[in-house]
FIROGU-583673 format. One record per residue (C-alpha): x, z, y; residue in one letter. Coordinates in pm, whole numbers, padded with zeros to 5 digits, always signed. Example, Ala and Ser with C-alpha at 12.3 -4.5 7.8 and 13.67 -1.06 7.14 Angstrom:
BEGIN
+01230+00780-00450a;+01367+00714-00106s;
This chain:
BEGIN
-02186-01041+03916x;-02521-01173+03766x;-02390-01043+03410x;-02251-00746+03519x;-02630-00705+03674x;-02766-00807+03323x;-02551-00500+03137x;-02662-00274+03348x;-03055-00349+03310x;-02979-00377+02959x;-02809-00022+02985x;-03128+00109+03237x;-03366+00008+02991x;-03205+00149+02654x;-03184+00463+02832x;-03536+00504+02898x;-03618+00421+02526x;-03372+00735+02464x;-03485+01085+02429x;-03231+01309+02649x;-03082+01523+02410x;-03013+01197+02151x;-02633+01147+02012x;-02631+00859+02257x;-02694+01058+02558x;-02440+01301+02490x;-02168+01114+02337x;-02212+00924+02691x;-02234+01199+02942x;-01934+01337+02759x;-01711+01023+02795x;-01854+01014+03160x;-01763+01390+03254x;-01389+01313+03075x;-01355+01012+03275x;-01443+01211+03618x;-01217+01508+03501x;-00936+01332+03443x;-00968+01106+03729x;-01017+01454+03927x;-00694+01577+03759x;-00493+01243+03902x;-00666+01316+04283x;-00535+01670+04251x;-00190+01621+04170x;-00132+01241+04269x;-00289+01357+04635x;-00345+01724+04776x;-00012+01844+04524x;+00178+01545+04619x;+00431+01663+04886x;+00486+02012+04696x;+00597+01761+04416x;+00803+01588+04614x;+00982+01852+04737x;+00995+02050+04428x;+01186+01722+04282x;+01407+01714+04536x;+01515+02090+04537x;+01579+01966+04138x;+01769+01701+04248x;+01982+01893+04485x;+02062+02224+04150x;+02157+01914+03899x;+02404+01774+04184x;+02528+02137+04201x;+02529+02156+03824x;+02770+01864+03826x;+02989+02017+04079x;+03049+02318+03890x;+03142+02122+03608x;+03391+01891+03728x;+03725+02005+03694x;+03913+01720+03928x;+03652+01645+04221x;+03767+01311+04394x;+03588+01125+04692x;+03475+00859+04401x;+03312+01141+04185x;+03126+01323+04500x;+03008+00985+04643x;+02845+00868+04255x;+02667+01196+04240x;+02493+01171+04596x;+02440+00782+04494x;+02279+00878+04246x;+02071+01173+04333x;+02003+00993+04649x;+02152+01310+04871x;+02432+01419+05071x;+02738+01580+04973x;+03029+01777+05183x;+03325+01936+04999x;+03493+02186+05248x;+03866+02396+05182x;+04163+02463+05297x;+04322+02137+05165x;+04008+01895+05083x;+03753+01819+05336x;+03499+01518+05182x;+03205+01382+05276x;+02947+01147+05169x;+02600+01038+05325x;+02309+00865+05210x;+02113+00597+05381x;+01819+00844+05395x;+02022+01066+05716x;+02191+01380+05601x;+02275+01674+05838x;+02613+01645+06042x;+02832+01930+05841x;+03149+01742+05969x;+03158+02070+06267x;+03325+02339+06138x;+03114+02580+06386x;+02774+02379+06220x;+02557+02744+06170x;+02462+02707+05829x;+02838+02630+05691x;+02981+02918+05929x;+02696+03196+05807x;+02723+03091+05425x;+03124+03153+05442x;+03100+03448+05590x;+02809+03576+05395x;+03049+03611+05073x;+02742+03442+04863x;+02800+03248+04607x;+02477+02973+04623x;+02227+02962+04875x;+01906+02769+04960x;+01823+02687+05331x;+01515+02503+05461x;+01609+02285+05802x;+01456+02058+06058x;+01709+01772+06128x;+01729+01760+06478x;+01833+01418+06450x;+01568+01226+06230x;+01302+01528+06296x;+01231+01595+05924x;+01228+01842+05686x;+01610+01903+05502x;+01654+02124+05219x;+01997+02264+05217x;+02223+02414+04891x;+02551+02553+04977x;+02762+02741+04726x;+03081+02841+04649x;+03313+02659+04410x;+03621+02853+04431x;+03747+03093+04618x;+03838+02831+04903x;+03655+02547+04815x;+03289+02512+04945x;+03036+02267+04882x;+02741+02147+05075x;+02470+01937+04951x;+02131+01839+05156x;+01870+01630+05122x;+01631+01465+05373x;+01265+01524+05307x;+01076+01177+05391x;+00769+01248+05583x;+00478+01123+05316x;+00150+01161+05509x;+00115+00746+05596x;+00251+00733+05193x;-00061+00916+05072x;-00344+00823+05325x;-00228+00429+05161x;-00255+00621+04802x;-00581+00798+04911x;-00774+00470+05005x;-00622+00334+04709x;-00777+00600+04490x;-01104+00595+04672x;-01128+00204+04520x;-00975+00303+04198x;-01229+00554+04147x;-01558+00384+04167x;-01422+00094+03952x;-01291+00324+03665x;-01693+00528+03698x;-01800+00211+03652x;-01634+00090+03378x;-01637+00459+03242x;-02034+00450+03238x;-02058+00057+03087x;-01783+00113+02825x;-01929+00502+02718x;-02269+00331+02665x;-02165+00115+02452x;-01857+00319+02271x;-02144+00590+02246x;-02371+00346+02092x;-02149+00243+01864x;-02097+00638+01729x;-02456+00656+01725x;-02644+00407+01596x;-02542+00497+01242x;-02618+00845+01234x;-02935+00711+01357x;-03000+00507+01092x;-02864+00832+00836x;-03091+01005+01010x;-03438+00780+00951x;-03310+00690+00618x;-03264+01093+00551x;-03628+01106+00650x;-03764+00869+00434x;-03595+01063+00145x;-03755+01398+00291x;-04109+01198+00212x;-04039+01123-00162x;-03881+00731-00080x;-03545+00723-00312x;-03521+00388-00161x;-03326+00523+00116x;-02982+00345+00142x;-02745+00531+00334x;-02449+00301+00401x;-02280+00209+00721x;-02096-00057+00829x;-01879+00148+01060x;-01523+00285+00963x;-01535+00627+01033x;-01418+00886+00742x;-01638+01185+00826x;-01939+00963+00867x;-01836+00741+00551x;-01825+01074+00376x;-02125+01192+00506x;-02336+00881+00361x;-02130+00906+00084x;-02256+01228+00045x;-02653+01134+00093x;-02602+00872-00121x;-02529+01148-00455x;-02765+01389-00319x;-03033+01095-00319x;-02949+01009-00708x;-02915+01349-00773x;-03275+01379-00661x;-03421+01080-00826x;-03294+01219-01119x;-03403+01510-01117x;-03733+01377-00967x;-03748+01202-01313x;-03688+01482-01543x;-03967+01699-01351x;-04200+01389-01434x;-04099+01359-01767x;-04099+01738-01838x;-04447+01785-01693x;-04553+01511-01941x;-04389+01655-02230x;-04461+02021-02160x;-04853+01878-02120x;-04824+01708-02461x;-04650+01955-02630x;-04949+02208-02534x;-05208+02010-02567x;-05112+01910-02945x;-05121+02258-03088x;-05466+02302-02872x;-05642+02038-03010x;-05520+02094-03363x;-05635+02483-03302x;-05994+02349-03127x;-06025+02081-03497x;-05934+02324-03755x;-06111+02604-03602x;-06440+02422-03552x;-06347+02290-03965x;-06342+02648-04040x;-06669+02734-03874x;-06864+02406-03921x;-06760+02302-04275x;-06495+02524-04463x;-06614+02895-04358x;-06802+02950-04730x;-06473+02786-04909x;-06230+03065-04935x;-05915+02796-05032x;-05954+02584-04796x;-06061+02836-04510x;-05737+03003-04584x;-05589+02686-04569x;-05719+02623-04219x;-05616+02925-04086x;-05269+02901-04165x;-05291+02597-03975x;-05460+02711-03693x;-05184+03005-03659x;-04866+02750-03717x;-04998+02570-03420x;-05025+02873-03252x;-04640+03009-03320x;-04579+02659-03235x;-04742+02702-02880x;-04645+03065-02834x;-04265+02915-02936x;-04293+02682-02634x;-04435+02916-02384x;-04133+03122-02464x;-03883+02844-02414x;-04051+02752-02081x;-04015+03113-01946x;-03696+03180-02089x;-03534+02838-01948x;-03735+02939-01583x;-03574+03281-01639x;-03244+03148-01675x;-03245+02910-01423x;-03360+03146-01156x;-03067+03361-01181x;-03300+03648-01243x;-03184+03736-01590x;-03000+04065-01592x;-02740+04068-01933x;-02710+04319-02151x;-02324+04349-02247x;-02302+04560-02548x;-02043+04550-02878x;-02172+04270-03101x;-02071+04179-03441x;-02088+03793-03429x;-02060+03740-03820x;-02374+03954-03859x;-02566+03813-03575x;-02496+03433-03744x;-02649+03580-04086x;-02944+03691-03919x;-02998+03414-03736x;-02936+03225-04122x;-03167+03434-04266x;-03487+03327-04056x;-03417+02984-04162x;-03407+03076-04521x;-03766+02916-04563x;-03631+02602-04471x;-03331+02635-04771x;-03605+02721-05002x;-03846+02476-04953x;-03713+02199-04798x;-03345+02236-04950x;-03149+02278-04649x;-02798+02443-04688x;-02637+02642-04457x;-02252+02648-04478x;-02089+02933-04260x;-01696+02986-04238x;-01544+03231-04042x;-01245+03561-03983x;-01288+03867-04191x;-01403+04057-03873x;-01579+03935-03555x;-01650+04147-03260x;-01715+04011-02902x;-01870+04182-02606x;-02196+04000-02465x;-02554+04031-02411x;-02708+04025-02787x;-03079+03874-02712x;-02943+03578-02526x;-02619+03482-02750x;-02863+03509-03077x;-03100+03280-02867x;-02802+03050-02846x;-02724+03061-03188x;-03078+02993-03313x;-03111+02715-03054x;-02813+02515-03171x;-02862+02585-03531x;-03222+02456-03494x;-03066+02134-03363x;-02857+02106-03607x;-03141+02134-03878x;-03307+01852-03659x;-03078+01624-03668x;-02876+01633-03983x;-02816+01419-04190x;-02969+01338-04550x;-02764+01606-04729x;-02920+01823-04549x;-02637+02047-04410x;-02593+02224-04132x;-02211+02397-04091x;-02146+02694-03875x;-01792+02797-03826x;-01599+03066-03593x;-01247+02965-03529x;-01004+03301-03404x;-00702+03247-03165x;-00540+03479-02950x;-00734+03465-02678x;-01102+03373-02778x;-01366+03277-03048x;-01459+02942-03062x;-01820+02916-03207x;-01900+02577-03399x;-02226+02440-03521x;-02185+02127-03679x;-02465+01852-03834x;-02389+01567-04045x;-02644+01323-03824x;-02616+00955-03696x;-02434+01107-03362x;-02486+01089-02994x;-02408+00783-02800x;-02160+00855-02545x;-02362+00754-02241x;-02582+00999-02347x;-02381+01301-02403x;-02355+01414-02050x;-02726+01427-02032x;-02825+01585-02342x;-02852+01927-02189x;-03107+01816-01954x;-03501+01930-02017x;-03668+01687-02276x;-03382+01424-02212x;-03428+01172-02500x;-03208+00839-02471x;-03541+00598-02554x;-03679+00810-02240x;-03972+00842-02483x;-04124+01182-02617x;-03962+01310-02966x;-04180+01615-03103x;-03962+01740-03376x;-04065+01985-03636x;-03894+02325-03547x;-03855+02302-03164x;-03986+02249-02831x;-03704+01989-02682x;-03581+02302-02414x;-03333+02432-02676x;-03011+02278-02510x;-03150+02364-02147x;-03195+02706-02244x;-02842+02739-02445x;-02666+02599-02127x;-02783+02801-01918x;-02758+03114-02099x;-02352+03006-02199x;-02371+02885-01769x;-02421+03317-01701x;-02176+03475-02000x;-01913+03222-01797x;-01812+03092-02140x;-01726+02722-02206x;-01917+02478-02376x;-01949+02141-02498x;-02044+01895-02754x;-01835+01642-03009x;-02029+01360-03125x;-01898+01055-03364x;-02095+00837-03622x;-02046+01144-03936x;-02256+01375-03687x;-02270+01621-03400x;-02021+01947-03325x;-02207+02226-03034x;-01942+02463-02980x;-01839+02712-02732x;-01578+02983-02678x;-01626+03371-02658x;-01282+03516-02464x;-01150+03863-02616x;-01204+04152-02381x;
């Protein structure tokens, strides 16, 4: 009793730590209701529906008897008396040339008078079954009665005695009264702690999803309980919170880049133009000189504004395409062309391959964006010779685009993230000559909206960017 009296103070006092409408609470009321409706359902028909059962199995018991009856072809005294043995009934077979009859200890009407009412009024009736419901006169109960007609002079007779039940269920009533209050007991211990159980780790998802709400990727969502859904649903939390951290990363490490990438080209505009008015204004050569500088540095920051809206643009789902005919050898050749300072100065060669004609269907601004992107990648990272090949590849159902440089490669780990903003493997800032380091964000997304494939095929001889154009 004493630690019975302990669990329950235990229980009283974790409740009033507990807000109402917690898991707990209702995960424990609900085990309580169940507990009270099924023990409901059990009073119900165990109880108040208990004689109407009883009788309604007996009036079963009495059709199966007459089932066999019917389906006997050679009735003997030895087959009536094993059916009312075993349905626990009387039995009377009545003709012209067999008269047998069988009781059972539990006192059957007397049939054995021909002039008995019930046999008299069913053989004259010309019916061929019939219920009756009878007070035995001799025991003073309740007999249920099923005559019916075999042949057409053979009878049979088959009653049961209806045991009066009401001392039967007062015993089961007290006994329920008992069994009640010890299954609401154990129903409100055992849901307490079956609903704390269920709970407590969704409460601890749930203050571990909070701490990841304020900024804390040190949130570890894993359970110790085996349950799939809520498994899954840590399993779940668990990605998104990576996922996050990630991306929690890249927004650091973009702001940083995005801050020194502008504030380069600003300071180099602030020098030279303070050169220009301070020392070099009256030289013509090397004003002119720091001009040009002054406006590469501003391309250069106009170049990256650009990028930033056009990735934003992208990304927002905001950008409307413009699907129009495009000839895809001519775009590549214009796209060649604006890089022709690079093949006369700084010796680059461009080596494009493709069909004799090339027509696709897709918005022109964004798929020459592509094509610049990756080709300016390509000029990045090449290789010593200097080469950057572009190929289109024809089969029956698309165009596979390829731009191809002869670098050092990608490491595999790194491929996946590649087309993330300003991802460098050495998680250090890169400024490279021709580009802003949103190239790959912006060609992914821009391939992401056409619904064309993409990828990348990196080894130690260099880099492949490719992606396929279907045929409309």
């Amino acid at each position: 009793m004493n630690k019975l009296k302990k669990i329950i103070d235990k229980i009283k006092n974790d409740l009033k730590n507990t807000k109402k409408n917690s898991l707990k609470i209702n995960i424990w009321l609900f085990l309580i209701a169940f507990s009270i409706f099924i023990l409901c359902f059990l009073w119900f028909f165990q109880i108040i529906f208990f004689n109407s059962y009883y009788k309604s199995y007996k009036t079963g018991e009495l059709d199966k008897a007459a089932s066999e009856l019917r389906e006997s072809p050679n009735l003997s005294q030895e087959k009536i008396e094993n059916i009312a043995q075993k349905r626990d009934i009387c039995i009377e077979i009545y003709g012209d040339n067999i008269y047998a009859a069988t009781t059972s200890n539990k006192g059957c009407m007397e049939f054995g008078n021909k002039n008995f009412k019930v046999k008299r009024d069913f053989i004259n009736s010309g019916l061929l079954e019939q219920h009756y419901n009878l007070i035995n006169s001799r025991y003073q109960n309740e007999t249920l009665i099923y005559a019916l007609k075999l042949d057409a002079n053979l009878y049979a007779f088959i009653n049961a005695s209806l045991e009066p039940m009401d001392s039967t269920i007062t015993i089961l009533s007290n006994q329920f009264i008992f069994t009640t209050i010890i299954v609401l007991i154990l129903s409100l211990i055992i849901g307490y702690f079956i609903s704390r159980k269920l709970s407590k780790p969704i409460t601890k998802i749930s203050n571990e999803a909070r701490k990841l709400a304020d900024g804390n990727f040190s949130a570890n969502f894993k359970t110790d309980i085996n349950i799939y859904e809520i498994n899954e649903l840590a399993n779940s939390l668990n990605y998104a919170k990576d996922e996050l951290s990630k991306t929690e990363s890249l927004k650091r490490d973009l702001m940083a880049n995005v801050s020194h990438d502008l504030k380069t080209p600003l300071t180099m505009i602030k020098a030279y133009a303070e050169m220009v008015r301070d020392l070099t204004y009256a030289n013509k050569e090397k004003r002119e000189e720091n001009l040009n500088t002054i406006i590469e540095e501003t391309d250069r920051l106009a170049l990256l504004v650009n990028d930033i809206l056009d990735l934003s643009a992208t990304e927002s789902g905001n950008t409307a395409l413009k699907i129009e005919k495009i000839d895809l050898i001519e775009l590549i050749n214009q796209v060649i062309q604006r890089f022709k300072i690079l093949s006369e100065q700084e010796h680059y060669h461009f080596i494009f391959t493709h069909p004799e004609k090339t027509i696709i269907n897709a918005d022109y601004k964004r798929i020459y964006q592509v094509i610049y992107n990756l080709t300016n990648n390509a000029i990045n990272y090449t290789g010593k010779d200097k080469k950057v090949y572009i190929n289109i590849e024809e089969t029956k159902q698309k165009y596979i685009v390829q731009i191809r440089d002869t670098g050092k490669g990608i490491k595999k780990e790194d491929i996946k993230h590649i087309w993330d903003k300003y991802y460098h493997s050495d998680k250090k800032h890169k400024r490279n000559n021709y580009g802003t380091g949103l190239g790959l964000s912006i060609v992914k997304n821009i391939l992401q909206i056409h619904n064309y494939k993409y990828g990348v095929e990196s080894s130690s001889k260099g880099s492949t960017f490719y992606f396929e154009i279907p045929k409309k």
